[in-house]
C-alpha positions as CSV (number, residue, x, y, z in Angstrom):
1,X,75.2,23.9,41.0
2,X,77.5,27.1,41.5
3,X,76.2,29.9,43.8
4,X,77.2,32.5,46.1
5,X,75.9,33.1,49.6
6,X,75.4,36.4,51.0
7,X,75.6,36.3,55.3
8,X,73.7,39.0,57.2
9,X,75.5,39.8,59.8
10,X,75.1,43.8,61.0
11,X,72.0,43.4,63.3
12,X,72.8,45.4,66.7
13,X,70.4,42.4,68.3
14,X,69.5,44.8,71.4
15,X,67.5,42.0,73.0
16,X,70.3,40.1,73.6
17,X,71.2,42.8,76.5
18,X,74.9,42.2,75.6
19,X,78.3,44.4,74.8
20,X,78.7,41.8,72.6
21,X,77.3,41.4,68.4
22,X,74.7,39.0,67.7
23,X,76.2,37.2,65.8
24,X,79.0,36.7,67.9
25,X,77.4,34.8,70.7
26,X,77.5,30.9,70.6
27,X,75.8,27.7,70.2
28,X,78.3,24.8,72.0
29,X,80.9,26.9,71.9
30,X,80.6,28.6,67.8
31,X,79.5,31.7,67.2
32,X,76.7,31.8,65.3
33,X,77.8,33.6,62.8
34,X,80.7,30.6,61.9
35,X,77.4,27.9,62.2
36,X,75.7,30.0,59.3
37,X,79.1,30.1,56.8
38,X,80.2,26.8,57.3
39,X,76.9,25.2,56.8
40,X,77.5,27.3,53.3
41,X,80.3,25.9,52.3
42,X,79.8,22.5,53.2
43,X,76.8,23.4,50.8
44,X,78.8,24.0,48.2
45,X,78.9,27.7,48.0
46,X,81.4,28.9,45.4
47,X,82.2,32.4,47.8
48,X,81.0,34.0,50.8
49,X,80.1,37.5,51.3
50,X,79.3,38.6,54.7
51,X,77.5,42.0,55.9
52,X,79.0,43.6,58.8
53,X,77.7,46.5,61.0
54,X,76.9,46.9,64.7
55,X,80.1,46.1,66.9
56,X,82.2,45.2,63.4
57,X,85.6,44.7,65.0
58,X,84.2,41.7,67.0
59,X,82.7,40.0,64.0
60,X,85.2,40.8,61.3
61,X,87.9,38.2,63.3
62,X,85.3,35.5,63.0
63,X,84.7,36.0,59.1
64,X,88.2,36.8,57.7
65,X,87.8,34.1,55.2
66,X,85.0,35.9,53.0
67,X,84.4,38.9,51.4
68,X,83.7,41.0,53.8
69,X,80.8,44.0,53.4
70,X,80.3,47.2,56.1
71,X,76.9,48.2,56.3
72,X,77.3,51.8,58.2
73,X,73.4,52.6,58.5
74,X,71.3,49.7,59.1
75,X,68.0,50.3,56.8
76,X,67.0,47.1,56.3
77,X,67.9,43.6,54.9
78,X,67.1,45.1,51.2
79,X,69.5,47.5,51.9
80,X,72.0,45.4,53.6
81,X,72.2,44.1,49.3
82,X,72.2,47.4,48.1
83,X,75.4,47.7,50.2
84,X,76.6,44.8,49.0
85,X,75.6,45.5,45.3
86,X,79.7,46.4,44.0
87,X,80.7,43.2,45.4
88,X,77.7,41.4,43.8
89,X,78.1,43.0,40.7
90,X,80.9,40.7,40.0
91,X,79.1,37.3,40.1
92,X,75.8,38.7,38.5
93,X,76.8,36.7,35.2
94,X,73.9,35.3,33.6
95,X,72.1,32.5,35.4
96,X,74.1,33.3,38.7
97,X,72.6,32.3,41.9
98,X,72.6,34.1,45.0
99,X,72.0,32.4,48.4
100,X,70.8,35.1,51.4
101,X,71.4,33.9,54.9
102,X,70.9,35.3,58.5
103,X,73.5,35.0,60.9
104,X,71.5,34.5,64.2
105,X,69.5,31.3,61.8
106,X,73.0,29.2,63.0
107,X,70.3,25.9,62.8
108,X,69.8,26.0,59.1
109,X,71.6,23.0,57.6
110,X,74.1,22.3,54.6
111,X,71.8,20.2,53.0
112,X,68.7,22.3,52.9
113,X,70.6,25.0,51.3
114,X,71.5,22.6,48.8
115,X,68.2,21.5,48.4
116,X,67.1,25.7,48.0
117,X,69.6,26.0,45.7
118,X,68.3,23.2,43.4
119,X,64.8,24.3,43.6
120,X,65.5,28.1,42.3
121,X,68.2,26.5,39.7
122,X,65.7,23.7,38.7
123,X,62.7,25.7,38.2
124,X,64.3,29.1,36.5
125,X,62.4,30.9,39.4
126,X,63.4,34.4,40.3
127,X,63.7,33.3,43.7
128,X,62.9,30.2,46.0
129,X,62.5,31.1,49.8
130,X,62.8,28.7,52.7
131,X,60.0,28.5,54.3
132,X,58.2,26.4,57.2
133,X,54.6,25.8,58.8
134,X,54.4,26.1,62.2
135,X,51.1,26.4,64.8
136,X,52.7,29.5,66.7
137,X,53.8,31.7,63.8
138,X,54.0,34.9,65.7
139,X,57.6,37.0,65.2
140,X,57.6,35.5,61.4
141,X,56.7,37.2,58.4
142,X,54.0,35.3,56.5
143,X,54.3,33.8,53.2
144,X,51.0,34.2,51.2
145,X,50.6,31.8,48.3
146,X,48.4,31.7,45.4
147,X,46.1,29.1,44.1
148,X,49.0,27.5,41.8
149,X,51.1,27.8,45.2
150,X,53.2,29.9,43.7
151,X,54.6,32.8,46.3
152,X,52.1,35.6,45.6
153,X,54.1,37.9,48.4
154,X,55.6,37.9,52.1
155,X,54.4,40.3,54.5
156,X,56.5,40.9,57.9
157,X,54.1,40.6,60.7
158,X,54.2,44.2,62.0
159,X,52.3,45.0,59.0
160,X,50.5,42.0,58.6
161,X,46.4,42.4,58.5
162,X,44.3,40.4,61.0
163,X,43.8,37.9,58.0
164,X,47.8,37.8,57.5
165,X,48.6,36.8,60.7
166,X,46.5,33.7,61.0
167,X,48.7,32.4,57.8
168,X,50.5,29.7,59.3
169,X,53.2,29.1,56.3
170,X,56.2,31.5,57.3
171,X,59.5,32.9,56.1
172,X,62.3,31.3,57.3
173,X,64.6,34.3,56.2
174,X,67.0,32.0,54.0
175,X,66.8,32.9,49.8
176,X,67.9,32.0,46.7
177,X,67.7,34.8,44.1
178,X,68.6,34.6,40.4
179,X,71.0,37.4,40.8
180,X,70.7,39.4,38.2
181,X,67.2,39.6,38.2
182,X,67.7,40.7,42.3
183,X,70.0,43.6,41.6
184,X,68.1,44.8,38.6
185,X,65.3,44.8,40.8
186,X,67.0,46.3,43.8
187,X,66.4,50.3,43.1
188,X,62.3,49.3,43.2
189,X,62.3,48.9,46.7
190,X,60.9,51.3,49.0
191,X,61.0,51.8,52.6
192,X,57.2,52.8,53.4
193,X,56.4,50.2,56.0
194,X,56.0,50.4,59.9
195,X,59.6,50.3,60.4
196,X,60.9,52.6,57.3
197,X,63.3,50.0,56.4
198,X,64.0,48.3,53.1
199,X,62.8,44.9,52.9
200,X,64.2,42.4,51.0
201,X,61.1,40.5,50.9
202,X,59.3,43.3,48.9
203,X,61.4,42.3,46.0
204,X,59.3,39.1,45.8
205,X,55.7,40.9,44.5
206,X,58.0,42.6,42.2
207,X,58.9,39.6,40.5
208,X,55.2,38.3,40.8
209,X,54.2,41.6,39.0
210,X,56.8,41.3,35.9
211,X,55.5,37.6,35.9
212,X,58.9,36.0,37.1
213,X,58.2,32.7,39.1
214,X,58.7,32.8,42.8
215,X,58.8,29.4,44.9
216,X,58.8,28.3,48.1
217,X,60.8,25.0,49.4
218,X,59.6,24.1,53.3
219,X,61.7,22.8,55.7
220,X,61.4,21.5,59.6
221,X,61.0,25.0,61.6
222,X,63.7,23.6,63.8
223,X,65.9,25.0,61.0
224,X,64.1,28.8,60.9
225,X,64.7,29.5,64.7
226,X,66.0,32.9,65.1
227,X,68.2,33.9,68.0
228,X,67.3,37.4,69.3
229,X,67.5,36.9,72.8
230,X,69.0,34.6,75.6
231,X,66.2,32.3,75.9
232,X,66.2,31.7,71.5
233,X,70.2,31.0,72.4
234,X,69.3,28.5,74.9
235,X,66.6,26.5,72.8
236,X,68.8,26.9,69.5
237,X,71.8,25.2,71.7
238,X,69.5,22.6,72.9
239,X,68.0,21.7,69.3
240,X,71.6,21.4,68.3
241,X,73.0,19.4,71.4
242,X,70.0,17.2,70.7
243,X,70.9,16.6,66.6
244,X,74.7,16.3,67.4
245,X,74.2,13.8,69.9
246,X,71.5,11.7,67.8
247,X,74.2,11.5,65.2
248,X,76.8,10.7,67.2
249,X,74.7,7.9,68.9
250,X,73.6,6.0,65.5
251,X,77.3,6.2,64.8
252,X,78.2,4.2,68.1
253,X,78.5,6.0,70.9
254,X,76.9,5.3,74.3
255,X,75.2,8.1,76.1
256,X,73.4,6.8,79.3
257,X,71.8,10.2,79.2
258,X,72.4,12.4,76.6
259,X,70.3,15.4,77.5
260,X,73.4,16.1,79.7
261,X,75.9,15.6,77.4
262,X,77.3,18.5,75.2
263,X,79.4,18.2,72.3
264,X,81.2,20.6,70.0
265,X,80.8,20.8,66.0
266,X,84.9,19.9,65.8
267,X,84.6,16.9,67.8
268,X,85.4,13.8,66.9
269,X,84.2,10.1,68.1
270,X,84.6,6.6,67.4
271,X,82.2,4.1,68.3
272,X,82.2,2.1,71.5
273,X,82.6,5.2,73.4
274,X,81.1,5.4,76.2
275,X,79.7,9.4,77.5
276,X,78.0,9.2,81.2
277,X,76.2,12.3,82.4
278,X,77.6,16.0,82.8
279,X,80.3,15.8,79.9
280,X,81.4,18.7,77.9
281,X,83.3,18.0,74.9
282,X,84.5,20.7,73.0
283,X,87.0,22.2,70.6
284,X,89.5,20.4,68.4
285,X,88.5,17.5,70.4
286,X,88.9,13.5,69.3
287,X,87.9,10.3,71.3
288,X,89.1,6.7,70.4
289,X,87.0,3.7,70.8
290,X,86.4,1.8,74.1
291,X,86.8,5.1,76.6
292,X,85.1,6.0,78.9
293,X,84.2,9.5,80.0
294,X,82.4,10.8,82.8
295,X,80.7,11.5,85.2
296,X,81.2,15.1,85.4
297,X,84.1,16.0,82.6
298,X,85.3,18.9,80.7
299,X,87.4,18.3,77.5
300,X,88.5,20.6,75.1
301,X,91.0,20.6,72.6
302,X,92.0,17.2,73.5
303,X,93.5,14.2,72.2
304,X,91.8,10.8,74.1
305,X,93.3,7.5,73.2
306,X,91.4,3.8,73.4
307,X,90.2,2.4,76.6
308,X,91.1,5.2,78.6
309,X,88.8,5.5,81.9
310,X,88.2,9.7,82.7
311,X,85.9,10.6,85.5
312,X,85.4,14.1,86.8
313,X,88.2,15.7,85.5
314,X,89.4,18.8,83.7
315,X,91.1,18.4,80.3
316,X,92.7,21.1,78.2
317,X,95.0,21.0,75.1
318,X,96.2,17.7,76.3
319,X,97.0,14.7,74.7
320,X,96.0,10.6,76.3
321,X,97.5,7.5,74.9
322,X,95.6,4.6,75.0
323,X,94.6,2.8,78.6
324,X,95.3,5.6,80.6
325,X,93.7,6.3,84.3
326,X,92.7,9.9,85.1
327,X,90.3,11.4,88.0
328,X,88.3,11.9,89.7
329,X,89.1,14.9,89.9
330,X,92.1,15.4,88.0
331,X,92.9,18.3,86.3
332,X,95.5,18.2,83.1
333,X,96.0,21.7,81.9
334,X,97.2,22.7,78.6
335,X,100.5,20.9,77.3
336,X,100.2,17.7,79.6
337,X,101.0,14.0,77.7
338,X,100.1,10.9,79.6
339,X,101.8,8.0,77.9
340,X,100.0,4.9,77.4
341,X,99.1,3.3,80.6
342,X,99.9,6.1,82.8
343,X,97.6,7.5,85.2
344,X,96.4,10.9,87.1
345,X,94.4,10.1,90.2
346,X,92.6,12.2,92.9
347,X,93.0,16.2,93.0
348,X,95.8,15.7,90.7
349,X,97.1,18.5,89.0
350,X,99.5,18.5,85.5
351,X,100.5,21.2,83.4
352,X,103.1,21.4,80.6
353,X,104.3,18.0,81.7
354,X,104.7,14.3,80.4
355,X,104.0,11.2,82.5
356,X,105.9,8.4,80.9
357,X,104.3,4.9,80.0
358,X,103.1,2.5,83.3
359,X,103.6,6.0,85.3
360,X,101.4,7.0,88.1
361,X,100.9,10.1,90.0
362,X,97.7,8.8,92.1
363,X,97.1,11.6,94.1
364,X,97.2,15.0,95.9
365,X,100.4,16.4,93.8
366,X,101.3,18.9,91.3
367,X,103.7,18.0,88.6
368,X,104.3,21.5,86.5
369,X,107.2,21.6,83.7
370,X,108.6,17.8,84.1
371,X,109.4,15.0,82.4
372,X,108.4,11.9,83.9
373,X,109.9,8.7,82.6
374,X,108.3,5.1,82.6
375,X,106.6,3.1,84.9
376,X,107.5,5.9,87.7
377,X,105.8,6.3,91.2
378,X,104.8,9.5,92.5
379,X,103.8,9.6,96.3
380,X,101.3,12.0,97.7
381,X,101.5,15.6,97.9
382,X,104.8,15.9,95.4
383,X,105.1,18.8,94.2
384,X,107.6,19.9,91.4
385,X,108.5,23.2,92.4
386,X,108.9,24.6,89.1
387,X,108.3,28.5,89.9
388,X,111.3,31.0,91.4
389,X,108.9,33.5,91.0
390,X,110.8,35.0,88.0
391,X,110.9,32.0,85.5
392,X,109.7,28.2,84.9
393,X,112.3,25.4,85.5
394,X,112.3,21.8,84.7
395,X,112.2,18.6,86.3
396,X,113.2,15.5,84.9
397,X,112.5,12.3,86.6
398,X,114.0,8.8,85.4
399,X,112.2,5.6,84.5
400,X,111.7,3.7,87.6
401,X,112.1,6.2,90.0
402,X,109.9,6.1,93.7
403,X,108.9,9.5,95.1
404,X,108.1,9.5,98.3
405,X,105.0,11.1,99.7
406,X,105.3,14.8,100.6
407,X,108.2,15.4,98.5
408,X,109.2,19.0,97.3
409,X,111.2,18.7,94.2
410,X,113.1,22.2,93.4
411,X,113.5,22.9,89.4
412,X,115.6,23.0,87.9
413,X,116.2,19.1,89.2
414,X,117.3,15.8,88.0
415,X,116.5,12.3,89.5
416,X,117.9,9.3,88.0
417,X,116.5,6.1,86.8
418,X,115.5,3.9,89.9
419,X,116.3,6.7,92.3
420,X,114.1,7.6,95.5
421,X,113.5,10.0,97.7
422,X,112.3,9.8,101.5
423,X,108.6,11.0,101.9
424,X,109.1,14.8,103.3
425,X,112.1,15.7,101.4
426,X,112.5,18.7,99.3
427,X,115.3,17.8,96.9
428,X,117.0,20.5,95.3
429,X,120.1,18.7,94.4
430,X,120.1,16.0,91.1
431,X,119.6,12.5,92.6
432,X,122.4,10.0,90.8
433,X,120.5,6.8,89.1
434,X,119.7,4.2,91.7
435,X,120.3,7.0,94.9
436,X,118.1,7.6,98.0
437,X,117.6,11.5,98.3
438,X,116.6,12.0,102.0
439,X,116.3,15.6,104.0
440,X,114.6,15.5,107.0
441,X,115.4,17.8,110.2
442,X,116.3,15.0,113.2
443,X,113.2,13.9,115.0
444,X,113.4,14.8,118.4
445,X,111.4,13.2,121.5
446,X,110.6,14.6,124.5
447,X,109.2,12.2,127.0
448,X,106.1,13.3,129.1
449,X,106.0,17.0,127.2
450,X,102.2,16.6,126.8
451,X,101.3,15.6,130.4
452,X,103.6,18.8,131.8
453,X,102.2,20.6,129.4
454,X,98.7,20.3,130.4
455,X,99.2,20.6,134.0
456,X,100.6,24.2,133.7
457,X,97.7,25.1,131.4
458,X,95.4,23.5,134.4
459,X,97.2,25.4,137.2
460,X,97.3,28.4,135.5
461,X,93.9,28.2,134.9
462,X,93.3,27.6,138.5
463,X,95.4,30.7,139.8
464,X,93.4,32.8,137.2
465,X,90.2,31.4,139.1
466,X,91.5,32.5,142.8
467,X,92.6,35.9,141.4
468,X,88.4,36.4,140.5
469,X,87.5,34.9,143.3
470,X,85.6,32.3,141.8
């Protein structure tokens, strides 16, 4: 079943009130653009040609693996393939196939392209266009068919007739040509319509007319929703949260409600995990059985071992072992490992860091650049100071070691295995294994400073009073 898929992706999409292109903007955190290839290769398609035009340089990044196709003037998805046409030229070998896509159509699936594919293929039909019924068809063209149901023509609804636009069977905007027969085809089209654009879909009654076989294959309109502004975004994200986590769920995984749950297209689950409300998951992102995550997460580009527990925390480009402890409120920024077992409690912050195996920093502290070795004790409030305000230094703690609460530990430093410091210390000097590290000013006490202290406030306040003569 070799084809090629052709991606429309120039439109200027002006009612999406945005500097940025159409087909840039996402759904879970993909632009539509990439939803719409890779469906097509996981289709099957041989090669990818994609049409660029409005705001180019922010597209052309996202589709540097296909052949990629400028469309200066914008005239018109017929004449989006007359732009195309050189590139074409090349696969037009007899029999070819030619699958046309839309870029803001990011819901269309791998196996209904398939399935399009086979239907054109199977039949010999000059084309077979997706189609769908639908009991609000208004914003589609309408596909009018012909006793046989054969496709008779497609008429876009700005020049639809009164009849026309109570057809309920519309155009989903996905095709499969016989290519040849498209491009010898292609110089027929004209542009005399309401919008003086060339319309693909005009090439349809010429094939009708020569008595070439056009067909129509109908999918689930869920598939044909086109994003042209913000509101289309949010109900195409929502369709696809809602199919992602269905899968996910009849693979294994617990959501207790997973209309608050979102999860990226490169994520990856095992079952018995368990996803409470207000999770994002997204990225490179991979989960392994028996963890919990939630309430209240963000993950993305993460690594998450077994039977870890992670509730409202931040997680970026980080990697978990299995069993470890983070949140609430944690926040592991890119670069952090937590061996297994370890944990990051309460307002916990951890960058570029790695928190050996049993280690735990529970609370209140920031461990930047450090090495942490196993089953360590941080107190609350350590910082690493790790910042000279020039460059980044390192800290490297031993296995065993006990920091005490409120310590200020000044990179680059060293504490040994089974070494401590006093809670309020800022240690700047390396701590030999087994050592106590203690600076603390001497405590002074003053006896009776308070009482004093609030009899001269009173009598002042009093001579203040007789100066007024109050």
């Amino acid at each position: 079943m070799a084809f090629s898929t052709l991606v429309l992706a120039a439109g200027a999409g002006t009612r999406m009130n945005s500097t940025k292109a159409k087909a840039v903007h996402e759904l879970l955190g993909k632009p539509m653009v990439r939803w719409v290839i890779d469906a097509a290769k996981a289709s099957g398609s041989d090669r990818v040609l994609t049409v660029v035009g409005h705001e180019r340089e922010q597209v052309i990044p996202l589709v540097s693996d296909t052949t990629i196709v400028v469309q200066e003037e914008r005239l018109g998805t017929g004449h989006a393939i007359m732009v195309a046409r050189a590139e074409l030229e090349h696969y037009a070998k007899k029999g070819a196939s030619l699958v046309v896509l839309s870029a803001d159509t990011p819901l269309i699936k791998e196996e209904t392209i398939a399935a399009l594919v086979e239907t054109q293929q199977g039949t010999g039909s000059a084309v077979c266009l997706l189609t769908h019924e639908t009991d609000d068809p208004s914003g589609y063209g309408r596909v009018v068919l012909g006793e046989s149901g054969q496709v008779l023509y497609v008429v876009e609804e700005s020049d639809a007739s009164p009849a026309e636009k109570e057809v309920t069977l519309c155009n989903s905007g996905a095709y499969c040509f016989d290519l040849p027969l498209l491009l010898s085809n292609l110089e027929k089209l004209g542009n005399a319509n309401a919008q003086g654009e060339f319309y693909l879909t005009e090439v349809f009654g010429l094939f009708v007319k020569s008595g070439e076989s056009v067909v129509a294959y109908c999918t689930d309109a869920s598939e044909a929703i086109g994003v042209n502004d913000r509101l289309q975004l949010a109900e195409a994200s929502a369709l696809m949260q809602k199919r992602i986590n269905t899968a996910w769920m009849l693979a294994g995984v617990t959501m207790l409600d997973p209309s608050t749950v979102w999860i990226g297209p490169d994520v990856e689950l095992e079952n018995d995990v368990e996803i409470l409300p207000q999770v994002i998951l997204s990225g490179k992102t991979s989960v392994a059985r028996g963890t919990i995550i939630g309430p209240n997460c963000r993950i993305a580009d993460s690594a998450i071992g077994r039977d870890c527990v992670i509730e409202e925390s931040v997680i970026l480009e980080s990697e978990l072992e299995d069993q470890v402890d983070c949140g609430p409120r944690a926040y592991l920024r890119p670069g952090t490992m937590m061996k297994q077992g370890s944990k990051a409690g309460t307002h916990v912050e951890i960058k570029n860091a790695t928190i050996g195996i049993g280690s735990k920093v529970p609370h209140l502290s920031y461990i930047g650049d450090a090495t942490l070795g196993d089953d360590v004790n941080i107190g609350a409030g350590t910082v690493t100071c790790n910042y000279d305000g020039y460059e980044k230094h390192h800290t490297e703690i031993g296995d065993r070691a006990f920091i005490g609460s409120d310590s200020m530990l000044v990179a680059p430093v060293t504490i040994g295995a089974d070494a401590m410091t006093g809670a309020g210390s800022t240690i700047t000097k390396d701590l030999p294994e087994g050592a106590l590290g203690l600076e603390r000013a001497e405590q002074k006490i003053i006896r009776g400073w308070v009482y004093k202290r609030r009899r001269e406030k009173e009598e002042g306040k009093n001579r203040k009073n007789e100066k007024n003569g109050r």
